[in-house]
N, C-alpha and C positions, 0 to 999 in steps of 0.2 A: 504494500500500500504506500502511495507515494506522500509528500508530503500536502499536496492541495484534499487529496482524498483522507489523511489525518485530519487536516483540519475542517474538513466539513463533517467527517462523522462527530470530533470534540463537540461542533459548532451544536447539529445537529440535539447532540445529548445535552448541550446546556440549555437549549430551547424548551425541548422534553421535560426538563424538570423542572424550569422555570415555570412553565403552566403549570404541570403539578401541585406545584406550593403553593402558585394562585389562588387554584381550585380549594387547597385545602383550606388555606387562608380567608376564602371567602367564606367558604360553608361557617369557618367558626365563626364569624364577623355575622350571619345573615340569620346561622340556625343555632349554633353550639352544637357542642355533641353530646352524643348519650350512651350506653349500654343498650343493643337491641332486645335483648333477655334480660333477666338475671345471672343467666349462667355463664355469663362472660363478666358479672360483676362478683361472682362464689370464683371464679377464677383467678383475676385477680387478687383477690383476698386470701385466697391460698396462698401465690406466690409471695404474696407481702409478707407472712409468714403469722396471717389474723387469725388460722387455724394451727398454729403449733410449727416445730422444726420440722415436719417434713415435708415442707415446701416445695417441694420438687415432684411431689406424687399431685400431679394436675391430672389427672383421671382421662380426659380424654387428648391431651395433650402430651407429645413422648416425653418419656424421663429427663431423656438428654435435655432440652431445654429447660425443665425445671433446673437441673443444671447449673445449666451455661447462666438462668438467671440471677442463680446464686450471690457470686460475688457483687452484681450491681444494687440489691439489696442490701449487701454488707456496707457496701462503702455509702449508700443513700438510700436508706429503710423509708423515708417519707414520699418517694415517688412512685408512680404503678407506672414500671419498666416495663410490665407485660403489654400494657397497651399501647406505649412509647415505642418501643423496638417492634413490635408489632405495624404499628403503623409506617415507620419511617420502611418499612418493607412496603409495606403498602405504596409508598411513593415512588420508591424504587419501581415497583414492578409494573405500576401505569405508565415511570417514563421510559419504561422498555418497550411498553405497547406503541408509545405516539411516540418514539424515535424508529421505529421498524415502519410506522405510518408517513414518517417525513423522508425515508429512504427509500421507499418503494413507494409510496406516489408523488413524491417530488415535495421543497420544501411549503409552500403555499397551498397546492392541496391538502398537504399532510397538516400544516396547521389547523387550516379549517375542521379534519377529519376530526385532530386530534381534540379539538374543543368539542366536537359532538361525543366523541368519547368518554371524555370526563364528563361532560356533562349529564350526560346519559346514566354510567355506570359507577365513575367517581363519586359524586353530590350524595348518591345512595352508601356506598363505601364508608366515606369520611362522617357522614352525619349520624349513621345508625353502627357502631363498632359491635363488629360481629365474628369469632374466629373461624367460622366455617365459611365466611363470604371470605375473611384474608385468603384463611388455605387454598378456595379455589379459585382465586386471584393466580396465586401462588402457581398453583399447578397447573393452568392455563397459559402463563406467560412460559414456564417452563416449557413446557409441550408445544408453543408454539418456535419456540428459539431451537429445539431440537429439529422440527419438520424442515427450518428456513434453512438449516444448516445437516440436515442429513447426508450422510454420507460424506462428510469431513470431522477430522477431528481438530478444530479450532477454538478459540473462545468460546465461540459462542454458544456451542457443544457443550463445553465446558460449565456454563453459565445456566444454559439450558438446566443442566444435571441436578446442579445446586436449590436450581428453584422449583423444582420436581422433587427434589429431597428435603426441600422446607416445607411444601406444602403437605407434602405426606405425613409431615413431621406435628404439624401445627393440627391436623384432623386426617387421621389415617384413611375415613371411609372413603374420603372425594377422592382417594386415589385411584378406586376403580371405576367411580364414579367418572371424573373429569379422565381418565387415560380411556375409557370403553370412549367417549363422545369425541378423541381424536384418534380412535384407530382408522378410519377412510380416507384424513387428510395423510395420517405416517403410511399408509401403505400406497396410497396412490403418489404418496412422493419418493416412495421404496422402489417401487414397481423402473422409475422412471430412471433410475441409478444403473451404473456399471458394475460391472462384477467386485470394484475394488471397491464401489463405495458402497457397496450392496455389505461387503463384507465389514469394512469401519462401521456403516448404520450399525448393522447387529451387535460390532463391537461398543455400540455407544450405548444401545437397548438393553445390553446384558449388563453391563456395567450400572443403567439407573435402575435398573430392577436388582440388584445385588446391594448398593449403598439404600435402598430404602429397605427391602427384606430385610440388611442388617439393623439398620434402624429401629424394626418394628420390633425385631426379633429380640434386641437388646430393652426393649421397654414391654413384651412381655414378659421374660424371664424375671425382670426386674419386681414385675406382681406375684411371679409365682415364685419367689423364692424369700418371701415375707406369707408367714402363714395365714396372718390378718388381712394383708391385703388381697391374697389369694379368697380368701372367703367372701372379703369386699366386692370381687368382683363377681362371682357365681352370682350374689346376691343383685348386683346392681342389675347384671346380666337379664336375671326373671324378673326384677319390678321395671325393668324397661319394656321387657314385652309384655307384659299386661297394661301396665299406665299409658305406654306412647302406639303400641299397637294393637293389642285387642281389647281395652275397656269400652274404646266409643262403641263396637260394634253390639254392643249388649241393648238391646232393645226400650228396656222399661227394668227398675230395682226387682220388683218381682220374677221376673228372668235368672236374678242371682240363687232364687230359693232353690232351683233345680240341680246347682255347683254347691249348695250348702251353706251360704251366708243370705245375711239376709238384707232388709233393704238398707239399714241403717253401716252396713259393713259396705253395700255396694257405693253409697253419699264416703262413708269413709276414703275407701280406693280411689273414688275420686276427685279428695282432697287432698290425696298423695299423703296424708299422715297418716300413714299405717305403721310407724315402728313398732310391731309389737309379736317377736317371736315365737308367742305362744299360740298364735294365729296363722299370722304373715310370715310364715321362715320362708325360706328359699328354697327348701321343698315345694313348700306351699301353694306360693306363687309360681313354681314350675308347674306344677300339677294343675291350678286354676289357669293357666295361659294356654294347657294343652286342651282344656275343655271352651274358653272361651272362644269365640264365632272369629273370623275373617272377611274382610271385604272380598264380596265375590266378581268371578271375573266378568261379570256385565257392567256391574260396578262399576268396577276400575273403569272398564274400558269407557264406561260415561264420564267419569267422572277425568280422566286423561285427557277426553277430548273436552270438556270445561275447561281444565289447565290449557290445552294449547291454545286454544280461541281466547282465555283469558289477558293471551300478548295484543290484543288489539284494543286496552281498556286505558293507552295512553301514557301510565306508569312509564317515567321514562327509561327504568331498564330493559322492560318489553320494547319500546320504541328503538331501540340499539337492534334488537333481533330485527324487527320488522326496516328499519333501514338498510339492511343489509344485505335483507332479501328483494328488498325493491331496486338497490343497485345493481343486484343479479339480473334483475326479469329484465332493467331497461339497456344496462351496459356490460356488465358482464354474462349473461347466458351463452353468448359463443363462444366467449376462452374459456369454458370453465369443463369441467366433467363431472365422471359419476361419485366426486368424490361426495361434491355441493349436496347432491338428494340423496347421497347417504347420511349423511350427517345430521340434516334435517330427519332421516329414519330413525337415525338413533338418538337424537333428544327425545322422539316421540315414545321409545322401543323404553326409553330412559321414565322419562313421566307416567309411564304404564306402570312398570313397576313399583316405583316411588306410592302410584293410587292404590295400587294392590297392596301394597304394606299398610297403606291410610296413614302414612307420612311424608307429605311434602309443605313445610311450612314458608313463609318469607325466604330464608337466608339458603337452603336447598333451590330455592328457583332461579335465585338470581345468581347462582354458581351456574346451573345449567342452560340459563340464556345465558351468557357470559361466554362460557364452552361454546354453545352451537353457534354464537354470534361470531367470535374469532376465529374459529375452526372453518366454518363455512366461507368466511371472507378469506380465509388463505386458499381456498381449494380454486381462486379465482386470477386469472393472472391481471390484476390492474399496471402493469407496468408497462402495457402500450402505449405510447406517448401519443400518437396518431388515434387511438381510442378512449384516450385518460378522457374523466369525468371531467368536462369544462370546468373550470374553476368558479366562473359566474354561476351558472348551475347549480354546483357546490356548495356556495355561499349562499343563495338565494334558498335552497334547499332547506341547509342548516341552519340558519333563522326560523323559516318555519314551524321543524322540529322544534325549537328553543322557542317559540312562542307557544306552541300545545302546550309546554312542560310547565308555565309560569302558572296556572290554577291550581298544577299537583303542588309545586313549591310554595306555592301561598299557602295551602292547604298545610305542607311540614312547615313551616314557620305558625303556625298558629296550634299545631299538635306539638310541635318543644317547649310552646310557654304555658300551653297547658302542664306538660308533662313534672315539670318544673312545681307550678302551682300545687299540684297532687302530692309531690313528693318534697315538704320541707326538710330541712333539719330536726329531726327528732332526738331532743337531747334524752331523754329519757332511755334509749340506747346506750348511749355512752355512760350513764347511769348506773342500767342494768350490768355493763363489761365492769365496770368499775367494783362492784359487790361482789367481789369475789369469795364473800361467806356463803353465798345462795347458788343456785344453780335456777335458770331460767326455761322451760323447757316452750319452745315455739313452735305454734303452729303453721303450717308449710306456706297459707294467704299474707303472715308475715315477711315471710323472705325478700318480696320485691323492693321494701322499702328498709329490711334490716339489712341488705347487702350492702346497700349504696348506692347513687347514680351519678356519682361526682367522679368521670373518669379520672380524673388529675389527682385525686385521694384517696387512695383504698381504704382499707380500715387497717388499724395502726395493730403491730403485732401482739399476738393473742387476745386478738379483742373476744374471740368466742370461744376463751378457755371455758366460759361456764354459762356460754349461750348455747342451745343445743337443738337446733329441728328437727320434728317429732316427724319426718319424711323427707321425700326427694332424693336425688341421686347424688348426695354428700350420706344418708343415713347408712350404719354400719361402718362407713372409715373407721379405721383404727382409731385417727385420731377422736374422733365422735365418741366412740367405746370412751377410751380413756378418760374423755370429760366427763362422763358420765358417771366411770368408777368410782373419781376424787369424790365422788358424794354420795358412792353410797349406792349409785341408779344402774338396776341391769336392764329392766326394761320399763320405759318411759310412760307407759300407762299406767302399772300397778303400781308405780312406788311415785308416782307425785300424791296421790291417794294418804292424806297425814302424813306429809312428809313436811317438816317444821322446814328443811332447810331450802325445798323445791317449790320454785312459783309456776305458774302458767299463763304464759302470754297469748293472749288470742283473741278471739271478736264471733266471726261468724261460725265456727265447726265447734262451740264447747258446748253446745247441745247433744251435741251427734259424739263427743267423747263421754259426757255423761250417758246416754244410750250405750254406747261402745260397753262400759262399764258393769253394766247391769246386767247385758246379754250375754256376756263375755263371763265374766268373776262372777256373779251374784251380788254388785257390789250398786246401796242406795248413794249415789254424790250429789254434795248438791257446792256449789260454788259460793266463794266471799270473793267479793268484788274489792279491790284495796287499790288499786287507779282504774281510772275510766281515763283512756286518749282512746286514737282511732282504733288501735288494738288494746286494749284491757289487761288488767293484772290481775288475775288469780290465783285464791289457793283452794285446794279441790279437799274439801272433807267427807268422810262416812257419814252416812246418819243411822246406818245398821252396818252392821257385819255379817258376812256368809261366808261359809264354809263350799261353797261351788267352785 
């Protein structure tokens, strides 16, 4: 590479990232940002180290980073690194997308492209922080740097590797997820190679399926060679498939009496505070997940094609797929192949299944528009100069788009100051961390607002030494047990029952726990109310004793 061709690629990438920061820049200036879950704010707070030192077991996130996080909590415990390092990834891997867009369609188109990109896909990224929307960021730009460069071993190969190895890293599943919705563009760019670069592809394919295997392989062993957390996981393993896959499909509570619980246990399951082993083991919920129903395949297949038609509702990360497709039908359909309608087959082949499990939320769609959006646009050769998209055209285009977008954006600016409004500072938290004579035991409607939603501050270490959620896919951690132990608690229903040193925080399910109670143990509770806020302070007493 010569020196004029250095200095436009330099050129090029500082362009790329300079919008980048723009973008991000703006979105805080316009929206702020938030946590799109909880569970990326219980993440966080893992790593800060709010649940105890073993901060590095982020449950769906590999070891190795919890890790690698280590040290940066050491030397500055008051920041959330996870979202910080997270994100600055995040910026990286968009100005990898719109420097591949100002190299291959020129720089002025590619500007224009690369603002409809962030605008599109970015706005959504930066404003709702989400690790399963990073990862497959992650593994998209990956996979796309490997296709562009198939069959050489060069940087960008190289680069490629890394970010196919972070994103697997950051959420293992979108690995097969986002690699299945680019197998048409890698093998139609296979297909088209020489024997020697036929051979390098495979040796670059073997190599990112060998560094992530290792990967994974190294952050299973790591669960199973902890006997607690080996347990942790069997366990998380069955209340995931009953809570995230087969509870909705249950008809009516009375439907439960047929599995043996009854309606007040079926409201329980799904309040997700079920801690309670003498019920809910992991047997349990093995056994109840292999009777509960499934979506079936007419279902699915309605309900898949609701998702796919659901890209034409404006959202502007759908608007990214459906631009991309309309640059096919009007400029690119002649250079392009069978890679384009297979890719398009396999979002679809992808959503089907996603419907048939009866989970595809937010943060899974916009990984696989994302996929089919990039994927499908490389399968296309835009680098005809004599065919390239006018520029005026272009531009005039991409306003358009960007004028749809402004009712959704008005719409997120007035859903963050709500969201804001909903969730103040509740000192009474910092409170309960702080009494560390009591143990606080919380019901699961709590979490959203005791995690946090102040990305910039996690909660400060071991803030829930002696907070404890009475569900969710944090219950059973070892570290969980443990807080438990110091006072005394094996299982979180019988022993808040007179228990001088155990409060109970909740609001709407301590009806359904008193129930719980009664049909469960034989046991009469009846509740002291000792604060009223949004969520309540109890202490839960007998008014009989049974022998049941």
């Amino acid at each position: 590479m010569g020196k004029a061709e250095n200095h436009r690629a330099r050129l090029n990438a500082l362009i790329a990232l300079g919008m980048v920061l723009a973008v991000y820049a703006l979105v805080w200036l316009a929206f702020g940002v938030r946590y799109e879950v909880n569970d990326d704010a219980t993440l966080c707070n893992i790593a800060a180290g709010a649940y105890g030192e073993d901060s590095q077991y982020l449950v769906y996130i590999n070891i190795l980073i919890g890790y690698f996080l280590k040290p940066f909590y050491w030397v500055l415990p008051g920041v959330n690194w996870l979202y910080f390092l997270q994100t600055a990834a995040d910026v990286a891997a968009l100005a990898v997308l719109c420097r591949m867009l100002l190299e291959k369609c020129g720089r002025k188109q590619g500007i224009v492209l690369s603002v409809l990109l962030l605008a599109l896909a970015g706005v959504d990224l930066f404003y709702s922080f989400q690790y399963v929307k990073n990862s497959g960021l992650y593994l998209v730009v990956g996979l796309a740097l490997m296709a562009d460069h198939l069959g050489r071993w060069d940087r960008g190969t190289v680069w490629g590797i890394f970010w196919v190895l972070l994103g697997s890293m950051v959420r293992f599943q979108n690995f097969p997820a986002v690699g299945g919705m680019a197998a048409a563009l890698l093998l139609w760019r296979f297909f088209a190679l020489d024997r020697d670069g036929k051979k390098r592809a495979v040796a670059a394919m073997l190599t990112m399926f060998f560094l992530v295997g290792l990967a994974k392989g190294v952050d299973i062993l790591a669960y199973r060679v902890q006997e607690d957390w080996q347990a942790y996981t069997e366990y998380n393993a069955a209340r995931t498939e009953v809570s995230d896959f087969r509870l909705q499909y249950v008809q009516s509570s009375q439907e439960m009496e047929a599995y043996g619980y009854s309606a007040n246990d079926y409201d329980t399951l799904n309040s997700w505070s079920f801690w309670d082993d003498n019920v809910f083991s992991t047997q349990a919920l093995e056994e109840l997940a292999a009777k509960l129903p499934q979506n079936g395949f007419l279902s699915a297949l309605r309900d898949a094609g609701h998702y796919c038609l659901g890209v034409l509702d404006n959202a502007p990360f759908h608007l990214l797929l459906c631009c991309v497709v309309l640059a096919w039908l009007f400029y690119g359909r002649k250079r392009t192949s069978w890679a384009f309608v297979a890719t398009g087959i396999l979002y679809g082949c992808m959503v089907f299944y996603l419907s048939l499990r009866g989970r595809f939320p937010h943060r899974v769609e916009y990984v696989l528009v994302l996929a089919a959006a990039v994927f499908a646009a490389l399968c296309c050769d835009w680098n005809t100069r004599e065919k390239r998209i006018p520029l005026r055209v272009l531009s005039l285009f991409a306003a358009g788009v960007l004028v749809v977008c402004l009712p959704y954006w008005k719409d997120t600016r007035e859903t963050m100051i709500q969201y804001r409004e909903d969730r103040p500072f509740r000192p009474e938290y910092t409170e309960y961390s702080a009494d560390k004579d009591h143990l606080y035991l919380v019901d699961v409607d709590v979490l959203d607002s005791l995690a946090g939603y102040d990305v910039l501050h996690p909660r400060e270490k071991d803030f829930f030494s002696n907070i404890v959620v009475m569900g969710g896919w944090l219950s059973h951690a070892p570290h969980r047990v443990e807080a438990l132990a110091r006072y005394g608690v094996d299982n979180p229903y019988l022993d808040m029952v007179d228990n001088d040193v155990v409060y109970l925080v909740d609001s709407y399910n301590v009806s359904a726990k008193e129930i719980y109670l009664s049909e469960h143990y034989g046991l009469s509770v009846e509740r002291e109310t000792l604060r009223e806020e949004q969520f309540n302070l109890y202490k839960m007493k007998s008014t009989q004793n049974s022998d049941a």
